[in-house]
KEKE-3310 file (N, C-alpha, C; in steps of 0.2 Angstrom, whole numbers, plus 5000, padded with zeros to 4 digits):
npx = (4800:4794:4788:4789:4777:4771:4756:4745:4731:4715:4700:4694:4689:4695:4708:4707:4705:4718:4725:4723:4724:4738:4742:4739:4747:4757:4764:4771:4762:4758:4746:4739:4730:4733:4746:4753:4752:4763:4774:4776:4777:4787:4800:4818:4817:4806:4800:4790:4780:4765:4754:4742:4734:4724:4722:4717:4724:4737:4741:4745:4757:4764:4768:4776:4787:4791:4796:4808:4814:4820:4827:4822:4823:4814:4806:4790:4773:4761:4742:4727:4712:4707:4716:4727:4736:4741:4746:4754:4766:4768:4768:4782:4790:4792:4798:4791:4789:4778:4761:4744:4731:4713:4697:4706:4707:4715:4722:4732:4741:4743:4750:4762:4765:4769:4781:4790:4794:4797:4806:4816:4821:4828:4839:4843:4846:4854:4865:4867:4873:4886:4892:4893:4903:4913:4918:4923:4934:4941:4943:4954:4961:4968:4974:4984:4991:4995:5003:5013:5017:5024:5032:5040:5042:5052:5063:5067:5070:5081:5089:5092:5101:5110:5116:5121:5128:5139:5143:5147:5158:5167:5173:5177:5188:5196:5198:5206:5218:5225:5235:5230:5217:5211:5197:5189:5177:5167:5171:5164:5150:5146:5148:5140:5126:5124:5125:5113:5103:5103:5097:5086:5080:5070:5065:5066:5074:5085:5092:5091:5102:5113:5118:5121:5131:5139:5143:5145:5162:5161:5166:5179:5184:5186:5196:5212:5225:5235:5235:5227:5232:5245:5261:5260:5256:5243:5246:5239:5232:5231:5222:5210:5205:5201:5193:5184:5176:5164:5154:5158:5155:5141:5136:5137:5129:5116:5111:5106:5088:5082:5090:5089:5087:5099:5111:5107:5115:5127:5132:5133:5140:5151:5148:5145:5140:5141:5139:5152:5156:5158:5155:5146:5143:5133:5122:5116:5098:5095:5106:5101:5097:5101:5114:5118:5123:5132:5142:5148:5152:5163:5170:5174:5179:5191:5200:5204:5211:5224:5239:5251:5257:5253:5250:5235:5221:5216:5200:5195:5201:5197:5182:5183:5187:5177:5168:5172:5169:5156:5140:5146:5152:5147:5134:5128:5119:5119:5132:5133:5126:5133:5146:5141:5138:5151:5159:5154:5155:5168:5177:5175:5180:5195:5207)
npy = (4845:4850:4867:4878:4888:4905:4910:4924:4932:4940:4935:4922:4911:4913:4910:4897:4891:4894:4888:4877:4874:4875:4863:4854:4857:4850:4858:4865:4872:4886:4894:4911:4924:4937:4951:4953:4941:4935:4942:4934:4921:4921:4913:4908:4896:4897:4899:4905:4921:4923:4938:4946:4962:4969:4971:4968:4978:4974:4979:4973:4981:4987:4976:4972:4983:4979:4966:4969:4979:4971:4962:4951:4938:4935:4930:4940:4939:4949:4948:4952:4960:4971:4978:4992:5006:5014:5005:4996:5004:5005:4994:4986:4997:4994:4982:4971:4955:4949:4951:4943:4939:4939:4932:4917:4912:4908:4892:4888:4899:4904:4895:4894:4908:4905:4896:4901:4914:4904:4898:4910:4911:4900:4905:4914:4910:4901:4912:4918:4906:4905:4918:4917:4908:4912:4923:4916:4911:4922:4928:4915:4915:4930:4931:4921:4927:4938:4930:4925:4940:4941:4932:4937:4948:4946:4939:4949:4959:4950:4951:4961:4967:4958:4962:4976:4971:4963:4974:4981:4975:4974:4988:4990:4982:4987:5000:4997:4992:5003:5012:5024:5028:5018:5016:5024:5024:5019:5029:5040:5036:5033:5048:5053:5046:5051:5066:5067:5063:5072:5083:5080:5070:5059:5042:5034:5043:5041:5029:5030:5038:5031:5019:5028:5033:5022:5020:5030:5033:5022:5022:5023:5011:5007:5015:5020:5013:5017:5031:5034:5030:5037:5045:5061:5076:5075:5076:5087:5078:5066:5071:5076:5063:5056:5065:5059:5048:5051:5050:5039:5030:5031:5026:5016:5010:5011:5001:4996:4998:4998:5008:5022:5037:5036:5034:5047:5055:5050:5055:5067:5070:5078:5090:5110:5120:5134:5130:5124:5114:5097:5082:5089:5104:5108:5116:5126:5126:5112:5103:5093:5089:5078:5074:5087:5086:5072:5079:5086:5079:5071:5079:5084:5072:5067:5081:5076:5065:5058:5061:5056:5066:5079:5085:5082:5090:5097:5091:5103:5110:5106:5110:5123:5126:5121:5130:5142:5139:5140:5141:5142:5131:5124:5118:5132:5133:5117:5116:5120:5112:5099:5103:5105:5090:5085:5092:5085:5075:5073:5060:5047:5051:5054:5066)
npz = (4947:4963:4969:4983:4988:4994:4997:4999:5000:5005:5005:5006:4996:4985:4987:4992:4979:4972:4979:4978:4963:4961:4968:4962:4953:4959:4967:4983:4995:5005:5013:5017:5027:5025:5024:5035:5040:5031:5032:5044:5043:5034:5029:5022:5014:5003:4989:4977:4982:4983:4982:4987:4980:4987:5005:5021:5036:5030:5014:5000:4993:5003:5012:5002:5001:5016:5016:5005:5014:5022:5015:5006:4994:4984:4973:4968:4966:4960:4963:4958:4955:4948:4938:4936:4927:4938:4948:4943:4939:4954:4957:4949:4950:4967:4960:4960:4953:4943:4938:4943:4937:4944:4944:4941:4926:4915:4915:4913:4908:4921:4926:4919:4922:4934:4935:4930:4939:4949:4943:4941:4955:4958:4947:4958:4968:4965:4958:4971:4976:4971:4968:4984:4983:4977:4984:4994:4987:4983:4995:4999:4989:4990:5004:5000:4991:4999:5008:5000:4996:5007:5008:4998:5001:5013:5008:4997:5007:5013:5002:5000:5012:5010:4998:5003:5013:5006:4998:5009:5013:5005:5002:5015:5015:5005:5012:5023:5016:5016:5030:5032:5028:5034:5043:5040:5033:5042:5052:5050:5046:5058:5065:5056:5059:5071:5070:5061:5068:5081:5075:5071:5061:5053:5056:5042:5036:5042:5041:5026:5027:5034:5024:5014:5018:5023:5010:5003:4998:4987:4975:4974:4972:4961:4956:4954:4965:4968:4968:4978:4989:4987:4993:4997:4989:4977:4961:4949:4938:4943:4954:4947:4943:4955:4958:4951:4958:4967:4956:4948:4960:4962:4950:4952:4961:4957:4948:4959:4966:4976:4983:4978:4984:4991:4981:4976:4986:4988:4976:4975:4990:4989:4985:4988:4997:4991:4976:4970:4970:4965:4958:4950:4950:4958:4970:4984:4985:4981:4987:4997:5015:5020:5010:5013:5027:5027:5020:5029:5039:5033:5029:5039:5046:5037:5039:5053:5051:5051:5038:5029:5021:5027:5044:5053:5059:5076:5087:5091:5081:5070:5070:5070:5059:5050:5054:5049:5036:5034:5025:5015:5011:5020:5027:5038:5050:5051:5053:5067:5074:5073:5079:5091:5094:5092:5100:5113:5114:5112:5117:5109:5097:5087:5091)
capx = (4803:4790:4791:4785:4772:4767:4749:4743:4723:4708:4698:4694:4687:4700:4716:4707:4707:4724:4730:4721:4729:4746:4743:4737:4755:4762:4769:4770:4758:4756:4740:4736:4726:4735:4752:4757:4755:4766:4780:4780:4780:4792:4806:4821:4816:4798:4801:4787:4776:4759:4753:4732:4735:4719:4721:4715:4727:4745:4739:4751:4761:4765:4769:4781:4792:4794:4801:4813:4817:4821:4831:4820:4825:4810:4801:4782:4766:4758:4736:4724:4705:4706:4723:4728:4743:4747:4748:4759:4770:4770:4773:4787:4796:4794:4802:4787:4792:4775:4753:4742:4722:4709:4698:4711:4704:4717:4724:4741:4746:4745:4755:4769:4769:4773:4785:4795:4795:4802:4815:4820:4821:4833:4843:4843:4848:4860:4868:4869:4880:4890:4894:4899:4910:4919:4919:4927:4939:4945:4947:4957:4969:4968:4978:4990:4994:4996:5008:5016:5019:5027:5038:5045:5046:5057:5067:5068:5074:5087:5095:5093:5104:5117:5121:5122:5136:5146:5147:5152:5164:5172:5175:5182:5195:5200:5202:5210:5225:5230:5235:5228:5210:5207:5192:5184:5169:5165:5170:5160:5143:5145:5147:5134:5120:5124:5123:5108:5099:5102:5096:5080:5079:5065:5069:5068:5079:5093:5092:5096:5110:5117:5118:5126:5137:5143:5145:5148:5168:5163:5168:5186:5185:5188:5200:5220:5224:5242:5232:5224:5239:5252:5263:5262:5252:5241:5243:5232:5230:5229:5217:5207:5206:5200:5184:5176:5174:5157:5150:5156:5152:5131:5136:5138:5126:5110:5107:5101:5083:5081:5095:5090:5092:5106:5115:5111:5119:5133:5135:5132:5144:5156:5145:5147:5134:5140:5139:5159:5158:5159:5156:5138:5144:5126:5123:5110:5091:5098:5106:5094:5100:5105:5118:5122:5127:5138:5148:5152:5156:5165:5175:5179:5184:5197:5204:5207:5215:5233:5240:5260:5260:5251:5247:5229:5220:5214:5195:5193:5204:5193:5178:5184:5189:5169:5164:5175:5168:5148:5140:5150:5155:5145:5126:5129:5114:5120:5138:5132:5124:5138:5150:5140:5139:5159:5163:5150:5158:5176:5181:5171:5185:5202:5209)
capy = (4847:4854:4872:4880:4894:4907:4914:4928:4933:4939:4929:4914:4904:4913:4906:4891:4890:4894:4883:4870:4872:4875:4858:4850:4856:4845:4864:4864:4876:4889:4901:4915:4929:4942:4951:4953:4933:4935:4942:4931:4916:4920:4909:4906:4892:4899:4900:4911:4924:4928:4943:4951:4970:4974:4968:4973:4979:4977:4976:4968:4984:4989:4971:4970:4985:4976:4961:4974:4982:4964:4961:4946:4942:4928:4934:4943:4939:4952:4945:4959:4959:4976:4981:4999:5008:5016:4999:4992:5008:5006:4987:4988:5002:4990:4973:4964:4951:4950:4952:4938:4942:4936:4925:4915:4909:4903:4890:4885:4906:4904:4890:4898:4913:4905:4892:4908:4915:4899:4899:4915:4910:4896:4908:4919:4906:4899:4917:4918:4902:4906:4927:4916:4904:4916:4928:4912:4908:4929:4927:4913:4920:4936:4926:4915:4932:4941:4925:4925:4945:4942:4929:4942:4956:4945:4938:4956:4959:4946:4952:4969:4966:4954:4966:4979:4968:4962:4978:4986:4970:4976:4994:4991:4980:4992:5007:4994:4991:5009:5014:5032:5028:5013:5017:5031:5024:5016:5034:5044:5033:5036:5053:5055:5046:5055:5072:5064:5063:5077:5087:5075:5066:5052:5035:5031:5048:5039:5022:5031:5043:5025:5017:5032:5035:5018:5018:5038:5031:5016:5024:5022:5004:5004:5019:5018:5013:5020:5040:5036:5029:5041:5050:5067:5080:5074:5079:5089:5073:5063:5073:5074:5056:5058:5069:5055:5042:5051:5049:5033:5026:5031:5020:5007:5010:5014:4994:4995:5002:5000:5014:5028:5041:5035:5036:5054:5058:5048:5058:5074:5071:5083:5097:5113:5125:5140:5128:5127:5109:5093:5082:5092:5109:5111:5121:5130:5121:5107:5101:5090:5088:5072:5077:5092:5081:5068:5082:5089:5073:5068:5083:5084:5064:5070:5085:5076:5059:5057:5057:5056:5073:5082:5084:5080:5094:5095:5092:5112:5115:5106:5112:5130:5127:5120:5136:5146:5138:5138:5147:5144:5125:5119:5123:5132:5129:5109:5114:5121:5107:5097:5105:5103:5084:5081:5095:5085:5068:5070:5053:5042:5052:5056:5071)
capz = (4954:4965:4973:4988:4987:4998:4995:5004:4999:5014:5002:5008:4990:4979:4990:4990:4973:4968:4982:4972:4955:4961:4970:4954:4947:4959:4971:4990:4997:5011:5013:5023:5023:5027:5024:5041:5042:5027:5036:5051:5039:5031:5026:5014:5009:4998:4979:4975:4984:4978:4987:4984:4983:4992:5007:5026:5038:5027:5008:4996:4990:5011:5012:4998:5003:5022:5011:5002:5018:5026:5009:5003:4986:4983:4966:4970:4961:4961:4962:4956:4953:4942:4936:4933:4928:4945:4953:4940:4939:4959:4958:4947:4958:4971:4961:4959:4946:4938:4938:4940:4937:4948:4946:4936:4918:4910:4920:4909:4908:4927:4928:4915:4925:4942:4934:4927:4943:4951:4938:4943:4962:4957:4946:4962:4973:4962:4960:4979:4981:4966:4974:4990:4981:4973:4989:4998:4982:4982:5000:4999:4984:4993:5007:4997:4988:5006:5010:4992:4996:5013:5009:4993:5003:5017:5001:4996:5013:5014:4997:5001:5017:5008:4995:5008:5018:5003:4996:5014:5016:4999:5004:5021:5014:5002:5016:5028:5013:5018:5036:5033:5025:5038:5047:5037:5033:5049:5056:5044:5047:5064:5066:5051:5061:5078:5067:5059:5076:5082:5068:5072:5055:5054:5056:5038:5034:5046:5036:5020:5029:5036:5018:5010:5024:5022:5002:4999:4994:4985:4969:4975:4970:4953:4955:4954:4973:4969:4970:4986:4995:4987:4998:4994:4986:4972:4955:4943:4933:4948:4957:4944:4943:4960:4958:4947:4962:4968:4948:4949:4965:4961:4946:4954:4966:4953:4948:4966:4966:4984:4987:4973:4987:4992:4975:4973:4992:4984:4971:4979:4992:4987:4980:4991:4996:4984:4970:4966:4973:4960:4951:4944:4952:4960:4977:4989:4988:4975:4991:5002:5022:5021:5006:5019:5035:5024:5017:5033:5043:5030:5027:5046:5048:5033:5043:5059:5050:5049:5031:5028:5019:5032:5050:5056:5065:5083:5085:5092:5076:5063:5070:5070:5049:5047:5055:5043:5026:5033:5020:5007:5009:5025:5031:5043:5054:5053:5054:5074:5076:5072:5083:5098:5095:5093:5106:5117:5114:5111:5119:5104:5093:5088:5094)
cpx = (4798:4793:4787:4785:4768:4760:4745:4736:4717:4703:4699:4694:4694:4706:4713:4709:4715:4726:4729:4725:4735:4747:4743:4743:4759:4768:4767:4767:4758:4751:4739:4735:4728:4743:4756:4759:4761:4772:4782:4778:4785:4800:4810:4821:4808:4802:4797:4782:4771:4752:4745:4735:4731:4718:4720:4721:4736:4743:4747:4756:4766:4771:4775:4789:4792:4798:4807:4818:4823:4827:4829:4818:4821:4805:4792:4779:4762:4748:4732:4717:4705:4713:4723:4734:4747:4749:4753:4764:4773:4773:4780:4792:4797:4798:4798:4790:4785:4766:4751:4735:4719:4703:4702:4705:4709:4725:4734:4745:4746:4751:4762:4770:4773:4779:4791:4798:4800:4808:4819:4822:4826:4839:4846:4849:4856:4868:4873:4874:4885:4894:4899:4903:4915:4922:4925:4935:4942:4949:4952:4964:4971:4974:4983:4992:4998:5005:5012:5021:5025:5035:5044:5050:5053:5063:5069:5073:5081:5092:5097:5100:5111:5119:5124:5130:5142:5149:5151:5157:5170:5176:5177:5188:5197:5204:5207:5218:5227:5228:5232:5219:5207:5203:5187:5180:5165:5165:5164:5154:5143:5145:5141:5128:5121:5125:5112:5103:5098:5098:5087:5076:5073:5071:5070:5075:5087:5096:5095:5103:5113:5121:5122:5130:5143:5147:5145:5155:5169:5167:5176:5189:5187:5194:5205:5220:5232:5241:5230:5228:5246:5253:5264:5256:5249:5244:5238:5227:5226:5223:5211:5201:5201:5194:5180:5174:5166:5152:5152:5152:5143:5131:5135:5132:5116:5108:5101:5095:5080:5084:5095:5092:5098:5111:5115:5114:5124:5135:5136:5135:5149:5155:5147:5141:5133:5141:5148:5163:5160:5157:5150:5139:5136:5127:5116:5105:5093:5103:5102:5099:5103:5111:5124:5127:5132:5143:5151:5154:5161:5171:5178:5183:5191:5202:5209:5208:5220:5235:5249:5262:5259:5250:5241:5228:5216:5206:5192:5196:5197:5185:5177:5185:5181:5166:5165:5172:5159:5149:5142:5149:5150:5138:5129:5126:5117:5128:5138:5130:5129:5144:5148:5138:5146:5163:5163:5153:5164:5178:5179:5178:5192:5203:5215)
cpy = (4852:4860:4875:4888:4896:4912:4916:4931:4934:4935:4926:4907:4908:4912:4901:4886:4890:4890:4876:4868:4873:4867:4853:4850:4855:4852:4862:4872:4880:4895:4903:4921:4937:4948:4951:4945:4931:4933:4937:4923:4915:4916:4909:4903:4893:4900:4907:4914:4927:4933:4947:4957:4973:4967:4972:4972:4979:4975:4976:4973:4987:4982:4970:4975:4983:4972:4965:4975:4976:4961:4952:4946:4937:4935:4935:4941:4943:4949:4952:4957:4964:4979:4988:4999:5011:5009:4996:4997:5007:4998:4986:4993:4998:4982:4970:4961:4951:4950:4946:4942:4935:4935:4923:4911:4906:4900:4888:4892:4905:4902:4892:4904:4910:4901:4896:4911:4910:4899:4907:4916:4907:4901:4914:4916:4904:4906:4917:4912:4904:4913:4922:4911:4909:4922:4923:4913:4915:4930:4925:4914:4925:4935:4922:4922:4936:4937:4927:4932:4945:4940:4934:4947:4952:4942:4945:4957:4957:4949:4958:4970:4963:4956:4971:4975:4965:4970:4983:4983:4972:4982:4994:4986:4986:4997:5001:4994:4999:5013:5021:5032:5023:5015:5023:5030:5022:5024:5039:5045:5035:5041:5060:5053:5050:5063:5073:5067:5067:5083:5086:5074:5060:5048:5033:5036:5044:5033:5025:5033:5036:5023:5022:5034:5027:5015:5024:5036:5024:5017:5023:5015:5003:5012:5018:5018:5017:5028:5040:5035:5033:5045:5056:5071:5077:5079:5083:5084:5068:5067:5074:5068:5053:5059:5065:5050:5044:5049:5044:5028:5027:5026:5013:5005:5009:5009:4993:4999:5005:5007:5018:5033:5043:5036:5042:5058:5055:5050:5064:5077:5077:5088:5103:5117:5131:5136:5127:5119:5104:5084:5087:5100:5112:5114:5121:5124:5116:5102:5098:5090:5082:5072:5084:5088:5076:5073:5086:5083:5071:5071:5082:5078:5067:5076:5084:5066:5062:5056:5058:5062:5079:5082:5084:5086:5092:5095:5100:5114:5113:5107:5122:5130:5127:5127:5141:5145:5138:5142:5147:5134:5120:5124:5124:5131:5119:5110:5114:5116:5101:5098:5104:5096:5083:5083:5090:5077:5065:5064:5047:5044:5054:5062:5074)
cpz = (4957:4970:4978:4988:4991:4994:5001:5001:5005:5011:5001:5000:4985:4983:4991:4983:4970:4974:4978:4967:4956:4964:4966:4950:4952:4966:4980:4991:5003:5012:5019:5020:5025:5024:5028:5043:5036:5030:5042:5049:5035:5031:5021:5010:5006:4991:4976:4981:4980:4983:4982:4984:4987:4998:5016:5032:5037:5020:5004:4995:4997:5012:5007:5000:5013:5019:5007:5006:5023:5018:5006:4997:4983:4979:4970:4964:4963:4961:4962:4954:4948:4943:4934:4933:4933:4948:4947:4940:4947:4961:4955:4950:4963:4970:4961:4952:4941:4942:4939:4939:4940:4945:4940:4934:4915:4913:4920:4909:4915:4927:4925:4919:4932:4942:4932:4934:4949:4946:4941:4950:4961:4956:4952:4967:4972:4960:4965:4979:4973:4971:4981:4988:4979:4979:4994:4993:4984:4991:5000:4992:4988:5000:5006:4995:4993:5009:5006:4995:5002:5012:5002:4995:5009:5011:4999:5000:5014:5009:4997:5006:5015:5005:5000:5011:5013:5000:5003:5014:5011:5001:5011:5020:5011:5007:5018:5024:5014:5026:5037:5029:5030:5041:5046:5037:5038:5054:5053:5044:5054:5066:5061:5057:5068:5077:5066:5066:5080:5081:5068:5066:5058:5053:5049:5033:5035:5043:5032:5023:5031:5028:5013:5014:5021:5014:4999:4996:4992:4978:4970:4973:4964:4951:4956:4962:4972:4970:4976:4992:4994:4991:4996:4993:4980:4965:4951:4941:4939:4954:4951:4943:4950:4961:4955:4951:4965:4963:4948:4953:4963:4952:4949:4961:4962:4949:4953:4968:4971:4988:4982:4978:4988:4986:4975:4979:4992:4982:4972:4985:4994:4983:4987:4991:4991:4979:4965:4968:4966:4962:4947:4946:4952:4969:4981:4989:4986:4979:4996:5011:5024:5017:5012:5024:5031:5022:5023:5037:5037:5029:5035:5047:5042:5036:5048:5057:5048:5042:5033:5024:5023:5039:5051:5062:5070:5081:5086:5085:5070:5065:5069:5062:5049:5047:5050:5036:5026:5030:5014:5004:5013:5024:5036:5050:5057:5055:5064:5077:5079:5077:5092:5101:5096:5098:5113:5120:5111:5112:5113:5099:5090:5089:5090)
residu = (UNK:UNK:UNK:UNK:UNK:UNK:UNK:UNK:UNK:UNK:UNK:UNK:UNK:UNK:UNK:UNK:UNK:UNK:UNK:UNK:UNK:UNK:UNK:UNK:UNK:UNK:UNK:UNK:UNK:UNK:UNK:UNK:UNK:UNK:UNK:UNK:UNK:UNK:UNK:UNK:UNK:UNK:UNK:UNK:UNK:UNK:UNK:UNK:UNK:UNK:UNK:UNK:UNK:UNK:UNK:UNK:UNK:UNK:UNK:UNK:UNK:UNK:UNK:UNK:UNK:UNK:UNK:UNK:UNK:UNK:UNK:UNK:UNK:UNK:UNK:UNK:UNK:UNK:UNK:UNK:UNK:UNK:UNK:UNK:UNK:UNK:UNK:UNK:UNK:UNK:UNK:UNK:UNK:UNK:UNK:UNK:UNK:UNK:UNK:UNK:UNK:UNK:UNK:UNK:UNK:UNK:UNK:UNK:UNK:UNK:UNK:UNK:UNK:UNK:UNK:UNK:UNK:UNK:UNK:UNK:UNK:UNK:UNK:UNK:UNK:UNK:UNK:UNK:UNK:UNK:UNK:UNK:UNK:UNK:UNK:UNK:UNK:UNK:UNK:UNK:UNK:UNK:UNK:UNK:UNK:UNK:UNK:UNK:UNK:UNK:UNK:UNK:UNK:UNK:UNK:UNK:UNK:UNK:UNK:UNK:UNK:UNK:UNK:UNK:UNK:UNK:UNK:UNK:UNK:UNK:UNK:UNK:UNK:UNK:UNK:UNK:UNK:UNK:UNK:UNK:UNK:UNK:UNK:UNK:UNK:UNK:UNK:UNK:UNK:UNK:UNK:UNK:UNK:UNK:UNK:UNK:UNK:UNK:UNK:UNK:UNK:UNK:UNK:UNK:UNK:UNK:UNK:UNK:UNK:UNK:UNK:UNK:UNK:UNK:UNK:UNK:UNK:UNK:UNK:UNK:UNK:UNK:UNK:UNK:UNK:UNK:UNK:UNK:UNK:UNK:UNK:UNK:UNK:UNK:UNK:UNK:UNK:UNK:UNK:UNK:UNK:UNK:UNK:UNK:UNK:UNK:UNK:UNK:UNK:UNK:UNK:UNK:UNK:UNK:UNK:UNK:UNK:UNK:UNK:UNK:UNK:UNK:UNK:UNK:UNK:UNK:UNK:UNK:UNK:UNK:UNK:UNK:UNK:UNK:UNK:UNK:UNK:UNK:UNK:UNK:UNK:UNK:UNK:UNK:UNK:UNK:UNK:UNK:UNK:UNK:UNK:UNK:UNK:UNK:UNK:UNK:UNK:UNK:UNK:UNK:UNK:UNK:UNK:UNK:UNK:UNK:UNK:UNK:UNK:UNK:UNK:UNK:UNK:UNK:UNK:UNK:UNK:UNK:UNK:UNK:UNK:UNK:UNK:UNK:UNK:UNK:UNK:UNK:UNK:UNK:UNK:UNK:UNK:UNK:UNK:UNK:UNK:UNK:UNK:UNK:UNK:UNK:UNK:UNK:UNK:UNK:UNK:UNK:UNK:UNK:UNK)
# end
């Protein structure tokens, strides 16, 4: 398989010559006597370059770094009338692939040197299309993965959402089956995120506050409904019984990976800022803001709902109780806050 060879030499009989023997081995040939004619012949399709190093105007080592600098990855033959170690130490820093010596003698170690060098041009080439097949191939995995990922996350999404609505569909039957718990949770999320907002929570803070607003009394599902409908004053035993629906609810909540926040402002509900709240009797920092805001909307919608043991207070009354326990039971800072949404927007509430 014949290969094409640039030979650059200012002498005229010694580029004759090697254009000769390379023709003799059957190569396509290109002479010139220069470097710079080098450069402005150059092409991708050459196999090897055989560059003189004493040459006039750009000598072969000048020559070699423009080809460098031009990123041409076409093996050099060095050509040399007297070899020294600087010019091999300086060709080698440059990438020259190998020496020949001038006049060439011994016609067959030519021939094996330039035939080496073309094999290393192939392996060069053949490299090069390999790197872009596989640049192609990584791109397009890179792309089906992209897709693969999209289609997870809307599948993610979608399950995410579905759980989300069966477990809300679950917990508003429940309240609904007692005329005194109907609409808590609906009330509860709503004056959570219109605390939330005020307070000027991020958007993904108001997400989770949404989510655990709507599933702080799921724990009530697997507890006696005969304690949460009784007329009267709870029990010891029965209230008790009571205080484990936040521990539970984050059970039943903590399959779901999507809503770990959410779980612990589930469970942490009904802790209290002095630490004397429950289930974990924690307090002060160990409360987060979102944790904050559900336990005071939560507590208020409780105050001014109607039970059959009690009266239900006015919204001035149970914002004047909230104001009483900041500090102890409420942040105060959020309980202020708080008060100047519900005062602001009485008509959304009951009265």
């Amino acid at each position: 398989m014949s290969s094409k060879i640039l030979i650059a030499d200012d002498d005229t009989l010694v580029r004759s010559s090697i254009q000769k023997i390379l023709h003799m081995f059957h190569h396509d040939v290109v002479a010139v006597e220069s470097g710079r004619q080098v450069l402005e012949q150059m092409l991708d399709d050459f196999d090897v370059i055989v560059l003189d190093i004493n040459m006039p105007d750009m000598d072969g080592f000048e020559t070699l770094e423009r080809l460098n600098q031009q990123r041409i990855d076409i093996p050099v033959l060095f050509l040399t009338g007297a070899g020294s170690m600087e010019n091999a130490v300086k060709a080698i820093h440059l990438g020259a692939y190998d020496f020949l010596t001038k006049p060439i003698v011994d016609i067959e170690l030519f021939h094996i040197k330039v035939n080496q060098a073309v094999e290393k041009r192939r392996f060069l080439l053949q490299e090069k299309v390999y790197m872009k097949k596989l640049e192609i191939e990584v791109e397009k995995k890179t792309h089906e993965l992209a897709e693969k990922n999209l289609l997870l996350e809307r599948y993610s999404s979608h399950l995410e959402n579905a759980t989300v609505q069966i477990m809300s569909s679950m917990q508003i039957a429940m309240e609904e089956k007692d005329e005194y718990t109907a609409g808590h949770t609906r009330r509860v999320t709503e004056l959570a995120l219109l605390l939330g907002e005020a307070a000027g929570l991020s958007g993904n803070d108001i997400t989770v506050l949404h989510r655990a607003s709507q599933f702080h009394d799921i724990g009530k599902l697997v507890i006696d409904h005969s304690c949460i409908r009784k007329a009267g004053a709870l029990t010891p035993e029965e209230w008790e019984l009571i205080k484990k629906h936040p521990g539970i609810g984050a059970s039943i909540i903590e399959p779901l990976t999507f809503m770990d926040r959410e779980r612990n402002i589930i469970r942490h509900h009904h802790e209290k800022l002095d630490g004397t709240g429950y289930p974990d009797g924690i307090g002060g920092s160990e409360l987060d803001t979102l944790t904050r805001i559900l336990t005071i909307v939560d507590s208020y919608d409780a105050m001014t709902s109607r039970r059959n043991y009690r009266k239900n207070l006015t919204l001035p009354e149970a914002v004047v109780e909230l104001r009483h326990c900041a500090g102890t039971q409420f942040d105060p800072e959020l309980v202020e806050i708080f008060a100047g949404v519900v005062l602001s927007s009485c008509s959304l509430y009951k009265q």
